[in-house]
VOGU-3710 file (C-alpha; in Angstrom, 3 decimals, decimal comma):
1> xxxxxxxxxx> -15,864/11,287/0,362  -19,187/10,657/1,876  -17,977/7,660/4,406  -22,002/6,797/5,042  -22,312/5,630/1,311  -22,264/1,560/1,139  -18,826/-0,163/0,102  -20,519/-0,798/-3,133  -21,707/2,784/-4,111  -18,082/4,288/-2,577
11> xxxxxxxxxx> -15,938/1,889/-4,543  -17,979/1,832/-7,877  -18,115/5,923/-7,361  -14,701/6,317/-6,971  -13,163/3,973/-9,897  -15,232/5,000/-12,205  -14,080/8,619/-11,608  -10,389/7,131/-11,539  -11,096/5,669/-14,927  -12,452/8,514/-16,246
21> xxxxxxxxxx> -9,835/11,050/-15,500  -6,536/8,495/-15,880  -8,148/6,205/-18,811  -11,382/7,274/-20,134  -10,972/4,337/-23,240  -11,227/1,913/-21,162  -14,842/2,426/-21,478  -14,877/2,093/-25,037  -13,139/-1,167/-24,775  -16,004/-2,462/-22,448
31> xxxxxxxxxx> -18,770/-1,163/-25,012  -17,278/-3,670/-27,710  -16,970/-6,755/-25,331  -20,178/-6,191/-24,463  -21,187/-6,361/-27,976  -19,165/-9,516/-28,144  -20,763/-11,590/-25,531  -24,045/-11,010/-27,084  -23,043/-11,789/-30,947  -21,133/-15,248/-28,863
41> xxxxxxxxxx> -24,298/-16,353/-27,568  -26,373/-16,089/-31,595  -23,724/-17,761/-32,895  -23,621/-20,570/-30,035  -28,059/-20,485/-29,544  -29,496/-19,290/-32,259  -27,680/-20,072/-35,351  -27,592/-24,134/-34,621  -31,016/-24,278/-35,013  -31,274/-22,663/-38,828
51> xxxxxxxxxx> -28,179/-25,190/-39,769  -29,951/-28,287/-38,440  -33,186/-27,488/-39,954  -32,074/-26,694/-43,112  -29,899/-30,252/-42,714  -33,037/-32,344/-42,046  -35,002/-29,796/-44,782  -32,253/-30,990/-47,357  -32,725/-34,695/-46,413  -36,691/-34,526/-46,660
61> xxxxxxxxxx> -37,041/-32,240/-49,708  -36,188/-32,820/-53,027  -35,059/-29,898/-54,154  -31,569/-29,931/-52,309  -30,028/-26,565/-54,030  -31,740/-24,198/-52,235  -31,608/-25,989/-48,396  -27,489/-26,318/-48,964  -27,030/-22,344/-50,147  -28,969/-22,186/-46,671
71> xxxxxxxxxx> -26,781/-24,073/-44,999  -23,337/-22,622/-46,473  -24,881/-18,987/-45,375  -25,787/-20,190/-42,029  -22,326/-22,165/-41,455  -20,413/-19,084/-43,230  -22,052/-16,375/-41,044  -21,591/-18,958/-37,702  -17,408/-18,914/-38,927  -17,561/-15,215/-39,630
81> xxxxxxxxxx> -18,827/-14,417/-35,919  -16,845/-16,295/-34,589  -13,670/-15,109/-36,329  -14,863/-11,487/-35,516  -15,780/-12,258/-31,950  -12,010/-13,492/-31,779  -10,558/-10,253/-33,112  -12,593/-7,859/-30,819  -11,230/-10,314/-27,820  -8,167/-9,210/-28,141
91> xxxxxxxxxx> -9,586/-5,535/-26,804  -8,774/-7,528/-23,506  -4,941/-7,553/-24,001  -5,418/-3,297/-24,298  -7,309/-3,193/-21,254  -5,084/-4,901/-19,081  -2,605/-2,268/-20,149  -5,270/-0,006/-18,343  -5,455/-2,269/-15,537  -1,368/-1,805/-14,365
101> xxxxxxxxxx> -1,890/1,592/-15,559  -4,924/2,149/-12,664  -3,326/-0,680/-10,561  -0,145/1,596/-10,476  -2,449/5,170/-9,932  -3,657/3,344/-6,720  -0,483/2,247/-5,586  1,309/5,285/-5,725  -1,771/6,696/-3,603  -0,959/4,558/-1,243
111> xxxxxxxxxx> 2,452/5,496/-1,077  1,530/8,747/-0,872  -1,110/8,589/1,657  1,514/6,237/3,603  4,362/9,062/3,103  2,351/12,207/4,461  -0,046/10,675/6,944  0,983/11,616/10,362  4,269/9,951/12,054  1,684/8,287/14,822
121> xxxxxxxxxx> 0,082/6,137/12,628  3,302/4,640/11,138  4,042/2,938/14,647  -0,102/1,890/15,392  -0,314/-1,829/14,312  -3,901/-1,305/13,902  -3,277/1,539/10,969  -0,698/-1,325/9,522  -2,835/-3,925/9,614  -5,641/-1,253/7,425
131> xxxxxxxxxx> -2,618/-0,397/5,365  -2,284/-4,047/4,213  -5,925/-4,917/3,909  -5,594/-1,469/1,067  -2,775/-3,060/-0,557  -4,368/-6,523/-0,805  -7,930/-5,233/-1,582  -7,080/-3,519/-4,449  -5,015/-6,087/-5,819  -6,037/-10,106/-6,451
141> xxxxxxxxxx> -8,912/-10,144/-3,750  -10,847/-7,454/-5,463  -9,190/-7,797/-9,045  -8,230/-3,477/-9,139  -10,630/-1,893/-11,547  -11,023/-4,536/-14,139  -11,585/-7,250/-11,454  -14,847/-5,319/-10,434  -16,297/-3,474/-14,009  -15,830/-6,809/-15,753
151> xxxxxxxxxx> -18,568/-8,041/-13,077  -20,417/-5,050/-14,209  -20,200/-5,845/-17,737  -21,169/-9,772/-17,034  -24,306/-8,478/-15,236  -25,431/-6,601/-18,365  -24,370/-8,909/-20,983  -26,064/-11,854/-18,793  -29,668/-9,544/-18,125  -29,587/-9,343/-22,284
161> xxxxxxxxxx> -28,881/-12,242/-23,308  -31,352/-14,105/-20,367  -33,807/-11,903/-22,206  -33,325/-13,733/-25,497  -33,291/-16,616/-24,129  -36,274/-16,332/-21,662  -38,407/-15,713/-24,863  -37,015/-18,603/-26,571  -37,618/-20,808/-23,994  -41,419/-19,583/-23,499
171> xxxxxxxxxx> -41,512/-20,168/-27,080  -40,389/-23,883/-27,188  -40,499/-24,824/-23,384  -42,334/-22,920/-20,814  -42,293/-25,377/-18,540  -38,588/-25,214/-17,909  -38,563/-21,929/-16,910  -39,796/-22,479/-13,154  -37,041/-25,131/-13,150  -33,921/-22,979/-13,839
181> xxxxxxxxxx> -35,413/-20,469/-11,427  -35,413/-22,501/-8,415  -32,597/-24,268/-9,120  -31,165/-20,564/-9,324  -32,485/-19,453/-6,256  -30,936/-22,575/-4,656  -27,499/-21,433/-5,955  -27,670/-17,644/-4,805  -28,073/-18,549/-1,289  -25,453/-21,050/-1,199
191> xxxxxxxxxx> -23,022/-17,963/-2,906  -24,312/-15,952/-0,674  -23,254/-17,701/2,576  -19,752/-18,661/0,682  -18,779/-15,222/0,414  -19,998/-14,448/3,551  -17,526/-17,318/4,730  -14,585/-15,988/2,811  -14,687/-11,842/3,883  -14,853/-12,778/7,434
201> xxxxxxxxxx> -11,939/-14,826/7,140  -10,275/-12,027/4,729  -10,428/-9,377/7,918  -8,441/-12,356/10,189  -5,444/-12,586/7,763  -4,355/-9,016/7,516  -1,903/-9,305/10,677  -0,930/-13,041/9,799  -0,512/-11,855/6,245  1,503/-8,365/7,393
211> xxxxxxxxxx> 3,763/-10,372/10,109  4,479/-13,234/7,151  5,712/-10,713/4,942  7,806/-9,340/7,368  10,291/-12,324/8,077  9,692/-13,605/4,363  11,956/-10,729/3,494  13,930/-10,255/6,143  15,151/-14,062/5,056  15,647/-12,712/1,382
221> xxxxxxxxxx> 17,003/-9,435/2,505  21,065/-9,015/1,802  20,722/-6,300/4,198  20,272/-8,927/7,168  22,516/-11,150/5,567  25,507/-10,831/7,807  23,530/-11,161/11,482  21,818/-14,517/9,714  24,692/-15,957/8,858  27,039/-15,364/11,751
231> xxxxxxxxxx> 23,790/-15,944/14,361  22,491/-18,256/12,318  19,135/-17,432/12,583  17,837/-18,595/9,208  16,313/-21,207/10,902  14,662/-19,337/13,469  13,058/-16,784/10,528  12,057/-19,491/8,575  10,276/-21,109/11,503  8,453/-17,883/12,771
241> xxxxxxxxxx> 7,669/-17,315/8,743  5,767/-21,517/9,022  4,154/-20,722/11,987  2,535/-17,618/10,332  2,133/-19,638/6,774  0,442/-22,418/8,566  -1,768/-20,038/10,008  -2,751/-19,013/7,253  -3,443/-22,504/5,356  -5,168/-23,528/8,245
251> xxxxxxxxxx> -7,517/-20,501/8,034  -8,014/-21,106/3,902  -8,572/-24,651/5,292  -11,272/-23,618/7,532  -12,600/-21,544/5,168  -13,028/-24,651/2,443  -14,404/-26,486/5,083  -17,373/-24,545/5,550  -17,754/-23,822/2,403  -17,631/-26,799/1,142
261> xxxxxxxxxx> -21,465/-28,157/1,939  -22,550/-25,562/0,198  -20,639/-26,056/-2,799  -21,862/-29,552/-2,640  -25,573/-28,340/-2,773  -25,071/-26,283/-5,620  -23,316/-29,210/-7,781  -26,302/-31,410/-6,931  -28,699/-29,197/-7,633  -27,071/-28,719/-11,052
271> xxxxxxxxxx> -27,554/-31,967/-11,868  -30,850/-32,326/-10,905  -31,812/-29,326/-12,920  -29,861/-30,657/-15,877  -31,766/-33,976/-15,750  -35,153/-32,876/-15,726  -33,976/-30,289/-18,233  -33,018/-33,152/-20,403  -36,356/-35,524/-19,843  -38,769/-32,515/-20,249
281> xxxxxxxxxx> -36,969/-31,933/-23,798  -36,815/-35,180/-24,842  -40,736/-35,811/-24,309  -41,652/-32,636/-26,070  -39,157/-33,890/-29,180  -41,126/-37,304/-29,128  -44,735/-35,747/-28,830  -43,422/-33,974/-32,169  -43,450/-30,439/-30,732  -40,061/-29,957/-31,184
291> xxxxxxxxxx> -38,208/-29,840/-34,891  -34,072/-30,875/-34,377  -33,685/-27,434/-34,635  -35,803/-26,803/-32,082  -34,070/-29,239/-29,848  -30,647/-27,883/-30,407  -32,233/-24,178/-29,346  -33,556/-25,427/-26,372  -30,713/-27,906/-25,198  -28,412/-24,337/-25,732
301> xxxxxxxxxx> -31,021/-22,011/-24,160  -31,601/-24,070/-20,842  -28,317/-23,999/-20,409  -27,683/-20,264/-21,622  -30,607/-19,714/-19,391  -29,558/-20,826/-16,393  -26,045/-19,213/-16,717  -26,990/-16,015/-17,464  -29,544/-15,804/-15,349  -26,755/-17,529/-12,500
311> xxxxxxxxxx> -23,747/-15,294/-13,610  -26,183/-12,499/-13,310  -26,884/-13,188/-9,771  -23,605/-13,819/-9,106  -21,991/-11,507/-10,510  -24,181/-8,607/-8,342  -22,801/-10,647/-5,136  -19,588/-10,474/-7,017  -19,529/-6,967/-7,582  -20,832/-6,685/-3,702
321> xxxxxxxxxx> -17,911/-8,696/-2,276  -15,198/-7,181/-4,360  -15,970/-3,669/-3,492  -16,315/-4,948/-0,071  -12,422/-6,112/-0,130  -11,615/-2,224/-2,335  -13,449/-0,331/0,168  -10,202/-1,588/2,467  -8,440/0,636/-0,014  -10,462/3,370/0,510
331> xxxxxxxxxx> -10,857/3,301/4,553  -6,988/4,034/4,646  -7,145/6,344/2,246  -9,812/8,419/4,844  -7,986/7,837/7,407  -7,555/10,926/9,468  -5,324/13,123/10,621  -4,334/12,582/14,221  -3,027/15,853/14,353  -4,710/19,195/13,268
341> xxxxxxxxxx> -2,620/22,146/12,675  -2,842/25,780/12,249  -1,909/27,819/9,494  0,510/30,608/10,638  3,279/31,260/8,558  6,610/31,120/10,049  8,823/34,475/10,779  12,461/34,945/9,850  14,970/35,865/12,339  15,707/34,311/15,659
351> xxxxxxxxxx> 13,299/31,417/17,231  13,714/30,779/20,563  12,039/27,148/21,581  10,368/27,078/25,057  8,285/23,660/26,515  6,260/24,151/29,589  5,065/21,468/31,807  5,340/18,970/28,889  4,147/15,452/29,738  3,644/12,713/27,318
361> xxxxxxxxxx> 2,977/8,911/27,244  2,817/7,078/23,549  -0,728/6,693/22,328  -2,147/3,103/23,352  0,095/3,209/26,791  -0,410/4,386/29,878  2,911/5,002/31,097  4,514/8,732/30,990  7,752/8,688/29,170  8,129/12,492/29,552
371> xxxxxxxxxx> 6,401/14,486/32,832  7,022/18,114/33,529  9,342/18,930/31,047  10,370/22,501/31,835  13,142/24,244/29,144  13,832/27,325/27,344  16,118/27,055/24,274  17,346/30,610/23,173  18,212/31,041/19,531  21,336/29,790/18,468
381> xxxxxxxxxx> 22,295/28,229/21,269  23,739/24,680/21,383  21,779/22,045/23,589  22,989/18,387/24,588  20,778/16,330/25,673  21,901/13,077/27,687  20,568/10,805/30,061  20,370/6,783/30,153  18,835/4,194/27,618  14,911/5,024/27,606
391> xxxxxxxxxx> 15,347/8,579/29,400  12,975/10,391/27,032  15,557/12,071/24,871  14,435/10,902/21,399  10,848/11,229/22,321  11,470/14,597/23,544  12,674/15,400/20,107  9,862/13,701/18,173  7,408/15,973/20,147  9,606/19,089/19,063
401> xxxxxxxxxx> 9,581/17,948/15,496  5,578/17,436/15,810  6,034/13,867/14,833  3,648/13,378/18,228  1,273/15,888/19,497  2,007/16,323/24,341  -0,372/14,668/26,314  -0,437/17,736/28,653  1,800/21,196/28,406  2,964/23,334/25,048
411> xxxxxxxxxx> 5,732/23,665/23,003  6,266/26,973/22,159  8,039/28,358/19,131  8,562/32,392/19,891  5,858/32,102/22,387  3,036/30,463/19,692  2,085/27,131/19,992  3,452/24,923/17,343  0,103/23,587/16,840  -1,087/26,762/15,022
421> xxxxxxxxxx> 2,000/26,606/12,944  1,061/25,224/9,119  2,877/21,987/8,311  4,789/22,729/5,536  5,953/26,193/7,399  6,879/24,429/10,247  9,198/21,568/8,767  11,312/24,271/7,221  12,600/25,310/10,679  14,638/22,081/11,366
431> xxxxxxxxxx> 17,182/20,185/9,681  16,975/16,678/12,185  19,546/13,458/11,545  17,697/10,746/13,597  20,330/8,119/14,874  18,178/5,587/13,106  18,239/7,575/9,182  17,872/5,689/6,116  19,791/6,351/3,155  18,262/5,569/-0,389
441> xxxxxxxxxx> 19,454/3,553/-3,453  19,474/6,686/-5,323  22,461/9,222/-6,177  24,927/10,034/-3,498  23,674/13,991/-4,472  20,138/12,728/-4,378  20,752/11,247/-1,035  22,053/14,979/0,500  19,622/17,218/-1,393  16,704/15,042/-1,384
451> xxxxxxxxxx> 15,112/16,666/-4,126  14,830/16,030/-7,596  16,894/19,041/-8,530  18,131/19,429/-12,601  21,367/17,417/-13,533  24,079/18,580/-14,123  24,113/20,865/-11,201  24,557/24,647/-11,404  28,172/26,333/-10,382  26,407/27,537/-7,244
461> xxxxxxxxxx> 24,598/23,939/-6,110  27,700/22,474/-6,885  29,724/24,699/-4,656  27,218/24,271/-1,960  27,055/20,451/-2,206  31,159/20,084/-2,448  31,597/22,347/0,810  29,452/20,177/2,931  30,541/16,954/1,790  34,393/18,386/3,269
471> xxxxxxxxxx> 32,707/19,604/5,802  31,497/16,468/6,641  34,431/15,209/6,027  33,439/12,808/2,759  35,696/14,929/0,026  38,277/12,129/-0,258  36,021/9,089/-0,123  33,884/11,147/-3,376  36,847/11,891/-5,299  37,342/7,493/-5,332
481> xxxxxxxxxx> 33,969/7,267/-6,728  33,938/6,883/-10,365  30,432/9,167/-11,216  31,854/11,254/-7,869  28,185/13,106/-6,714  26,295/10,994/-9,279  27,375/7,368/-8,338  24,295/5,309/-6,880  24,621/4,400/-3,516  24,427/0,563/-2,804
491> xxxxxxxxxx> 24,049/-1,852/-5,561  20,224/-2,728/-5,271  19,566/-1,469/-8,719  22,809/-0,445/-10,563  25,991/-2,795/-10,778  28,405/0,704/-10,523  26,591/1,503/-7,195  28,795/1,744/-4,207  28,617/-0,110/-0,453  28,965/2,938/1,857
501> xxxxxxxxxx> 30,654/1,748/5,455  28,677/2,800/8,312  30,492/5,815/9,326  30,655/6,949/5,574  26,870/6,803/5,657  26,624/8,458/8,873  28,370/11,494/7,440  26,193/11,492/3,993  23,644/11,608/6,565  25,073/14,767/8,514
511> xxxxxxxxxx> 25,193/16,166/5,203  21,695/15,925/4,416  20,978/17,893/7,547  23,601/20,474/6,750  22,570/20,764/3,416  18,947/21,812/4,295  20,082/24,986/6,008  17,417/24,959/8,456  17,917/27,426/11,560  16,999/24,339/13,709
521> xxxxxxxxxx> 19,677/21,660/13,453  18,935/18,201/15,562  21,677/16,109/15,814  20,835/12,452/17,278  23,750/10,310/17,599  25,302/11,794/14,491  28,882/10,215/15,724  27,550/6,664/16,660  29,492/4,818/13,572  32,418/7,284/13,434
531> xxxxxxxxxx> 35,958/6,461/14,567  37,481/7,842/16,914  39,632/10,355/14,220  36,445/11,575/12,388  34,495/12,043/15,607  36,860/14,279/16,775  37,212/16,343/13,684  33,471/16,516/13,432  33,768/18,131/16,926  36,369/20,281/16,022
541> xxxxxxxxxx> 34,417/21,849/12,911  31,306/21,682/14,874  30,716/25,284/15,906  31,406/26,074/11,553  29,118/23,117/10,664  26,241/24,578/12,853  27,462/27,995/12,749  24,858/30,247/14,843  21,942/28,434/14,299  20,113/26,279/17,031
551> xxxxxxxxxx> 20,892/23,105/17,583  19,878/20,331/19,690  22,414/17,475/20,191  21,783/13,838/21,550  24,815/12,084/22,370  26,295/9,190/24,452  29,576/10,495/24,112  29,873/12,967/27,039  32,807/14,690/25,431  30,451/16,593/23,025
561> xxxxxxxxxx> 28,884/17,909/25,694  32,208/20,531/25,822  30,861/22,205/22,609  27,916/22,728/23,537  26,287/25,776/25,702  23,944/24,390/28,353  23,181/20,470/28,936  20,100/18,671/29,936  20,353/15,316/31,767  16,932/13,307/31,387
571> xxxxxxxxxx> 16,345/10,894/34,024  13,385/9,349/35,855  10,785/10,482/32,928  12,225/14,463/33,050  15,184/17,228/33,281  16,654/16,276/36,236  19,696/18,349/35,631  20,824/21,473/33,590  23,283/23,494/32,686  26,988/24,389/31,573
581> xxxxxxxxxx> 29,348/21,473/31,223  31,260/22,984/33,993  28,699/23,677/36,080  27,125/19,945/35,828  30,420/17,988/36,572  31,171/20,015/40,057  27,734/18,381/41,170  28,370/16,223/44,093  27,088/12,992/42,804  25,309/14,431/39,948
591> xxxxxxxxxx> 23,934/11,990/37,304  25,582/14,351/34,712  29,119/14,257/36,833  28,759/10,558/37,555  28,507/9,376/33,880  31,252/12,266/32,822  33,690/10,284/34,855  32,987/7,109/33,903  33,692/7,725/30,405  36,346/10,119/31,150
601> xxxx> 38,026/6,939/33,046  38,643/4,993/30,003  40,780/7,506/28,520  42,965/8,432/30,989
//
């Protein structure tokens, strides 16, 4: 998309495409309310005048019969637009059918865009803060599709029926034609400057709107329900969420406040325009240029006049404002990659992992969090990682799993940089459980396979799916369940849903990773809400669970360290230490040795 086009020309280009490729009717429906609006505005201008005519015709003349089979047509056609008018209204209930449907197409875009846009913009407030302006500007501040083409269709309805009425009132009234139009002009410049008012207040309210949200649910979550209740902190959420609310009414408040002259200006020149309206009328009525009719068509086409020509006007700076608050929409939707990778195809076989003089520091800070990392990981060979709180050992594994691109250095992947690998190539090569995972209201099978795979499951994928869940040590706990692999996990949508402890989600969470069969397994804290039983059994099997693939394990719990074949201690930003477990606790006050035996302590 051509980002130099105007908000206006981007946003009208790319709904009406939308439109026409989701719901191409839609246009049909705005072809007949079209039609509507103008057959509304005989029946309310034109048509008065014939009736009241005839009326005073009927009075004056003697010969009645013919002036009251005027009037019945005249009354009866008057009834019979109306009704018909009525009927092709209810076209509107149809669109708005089109309107979720197109809402929905949007949102799901969103998600989408939000789902594969690189892991660097999920944790930049500034992308957030574009993320929510998209949700909210194509929703009630622009109105979605509907919101902006029914502008569209008021503009055209309003430039043919100020047409009409222009001749009518040249006709009848010339003179009140320089009247509506500077009364207009009056009224577009005081719009104007309103909607000025309200987008530059719309681009202050996107954090204070985003950080609102955030504790408004996190009250209303039952996920936080237990730390409220025992810490309770519901009334330190619910003051954080007033201090954002009453920023916000305070900026709608400043907003009405300078707005408000304006709006004043406009009502007063309304009434100004109405009363000279009304005068200039009334003399031409008693100079006898004007029948009753003639009265009643000009009394309806001043006022026709001037709102046409007025919802005209206002609905191009309409049209300009809501695609101004859609093109929010369409800014995140361009927003660029901050990474741009190759397109080399993986190889089977062995892949030995190698970074060289890897530094790093987190975009928008200027401290290092990783400098001069030096390490070669050999295939299928078993790496712990340890080192203190804040050591770099997650962050080193974000940068392996290209969720961040190194400041300085390369990570090699059998000796090619992993930025030339292609994306969907590369993910294949690791199976990662990230101490902080997320498990899914969906099916306890959904939540290990992640995939949408046929039910009921094949011999084979059930085989597969069974041996990992004993594997991970979850057999007994599924045979409890009354669906077994197909019972929802957590209750959020479905009453037979179960409430997983923490260590029982942990393990559906090793299973996912098993499950995946990538030769690259990373393990981050995958014990952290296990006992002391099932950490030790997941130990024990962890040589079968891995098997020979590589695997990369970040633990607190020292003792893991046994099972694995070489150890790197982070400290001070880097590797300060490495090697066998035996090796590393001989070191005369070695960080390794020194936190070994501290642990090691509590269990003798």
């Amino acid at each position: 998309m051509n980002n130099k086009k105007s908000p206006v020309k981007r946003s009208l280009a790319y709904l009406s495409k939308l439109a026409w490729k989701h719901r191409p009717r839609v246009y049909i429906w705005y072809v007949i309310a079209f039609l509507c609006n103008l057959l509304q505005k005989v029946r309310f201008v034109v048509l008065p005048k014939f009736i009241f005519d005839e009326l005073m015709l009927m009075v004056e003349s003697a010969s009645r019969e013919a002036h009251l089979k005027n009037i019945i047509f005249y009354v009866g056609l008057t009834l019979g637009l109306e009704l018909f008018t009525n009927l092709l209204n209810k076209v509107d209930n149809i669109k708005m059918v089109d309107q979720v449907y197109l809402d929905q197409v949007m949102k799901l875009q969103i998600s989408d865009k939000s789902i594969m846009m690189d892991f660097e913009h999920t944790e930049d407030p500034a992308v957030l803060d574009q993320l929510n302006r998209a949700r909210e500007g194509i929703d009630w501040y622009s109105g979605g599709f509907t919101g902006i083409f029914d502008q569209i269709l008021s503009i055209i309805s309003n430039l043919f029926i100020a047409l009409g009425v222009f001749t009518l009132l040249v006709l009848k009234c010339p003179m009140l034609l320089p009247v509506q139009l500077v009364a207009m002009v009056i009224s577009i410049i005081m719009v104007h400057k309103n909607n000025l008012i309200e987008l530059s207040f719309f681009s202050k309210l996107a954090k204070d709107n985003r950080v609102f949200g955030y504790y408004f649910w996190n009250v209303a979550d039952p996920q936080f329900g237990k730390d409220i209740r025992l810490y309770d902190a519901a009334n330190m959420l619910s003051v954080k969420s007033d201090v954002y609310l009453d920023g916000q009414i305070n900026n709608t408040k400043k907003r009405i406040n300078k707005q408000l002259p304006r709006v004043f200006v406009m009502n007063l020149v309304d009434v100004l325009r109405n009363a000279v309206s009304y005068v200039y009328i009334a003399f031409r009525a008693i100079k006898g240029f004007l029948t009753v009719g003639d009265i009643t068509l000009c009394l309806n086409s001043v006022s026709t006049a001037y709102d046409s020509i007025r919802g005209m006007i206002m609905g191009v700076q309409e049209v300009n404002k809501r695609c101004k608050y859609f093109s929010q929409f369409l800014t995140f939707m361009d927003l660029p990659n901050a990474h741009l990778y190759g397109n080399t195809p993986v190889q089977e076989g062995d892949h030995e992992i190698e970074f060289r003089d890897v530094s790093f520091k987190y975009p928008r800070s200027e401290e290092f969090v990783l400098e001069h990392v030096n390490i070669t990981i050999k295939s299928g060979e078993h790496l712990s990682v340890v080192g203190l709180n804040g050591a770099g050992k997650t962050t080193f594994i974000k940068l392996l799993c290209r969720l961040y691109d190194v400041t300085s250095g390369q990570i090699l992947i059998d000796g090619i940089n992993i930025k030339e690998y292609s994306d969907e190539e590369y993910k294949k090569l690791f199976a990662v459980l990230f101490q902080d995972f997320k498990l899914f209201a969906f099916a306890f099978r959904e939540n290990i396979t992640l995939s949408d795979s046929e039910y009921p499951l094949g011999d084979d994928q059930k085989a597969i799916i069974e041996k990992i869940v004993t594997q991970a040590g979850l057999k007994e706990d599924v045979k409890k369940l009354k669906l077994g692999l197909e019972t929802p996990v957590f209750k959020s949508y479905d009453k037979d849903g179960t409430e997983l402890s923490g260590g029982q989600q942990q393990k559906t969470a090793i299973s996912r990773a098993l499950y995946k069969d990538a030769p690259i397994v990373i393990l981050d804290e995958p014990t952290a809400a296990l006992d002391p039983v099932a950490e030790y059994e997941i130990y024990r099997q962890f040589n079968t669970l891995v098997g020979g693939k590589t695997a990369v394990y970040i633990s607190h719990r020292l003792s893991s360290c046994k099972f694995c074949d070489r150890i790197a201690v982070f400290a001070d930003h880097t590797i300060k230490e490495y090697g066998t477990h035996e090796e590393l606790v001989k070191l005369e006050n070695g960080i390794y040795s020194r936190m070994f035996n501290e642990q090691a302590k509590y269990y003798r």
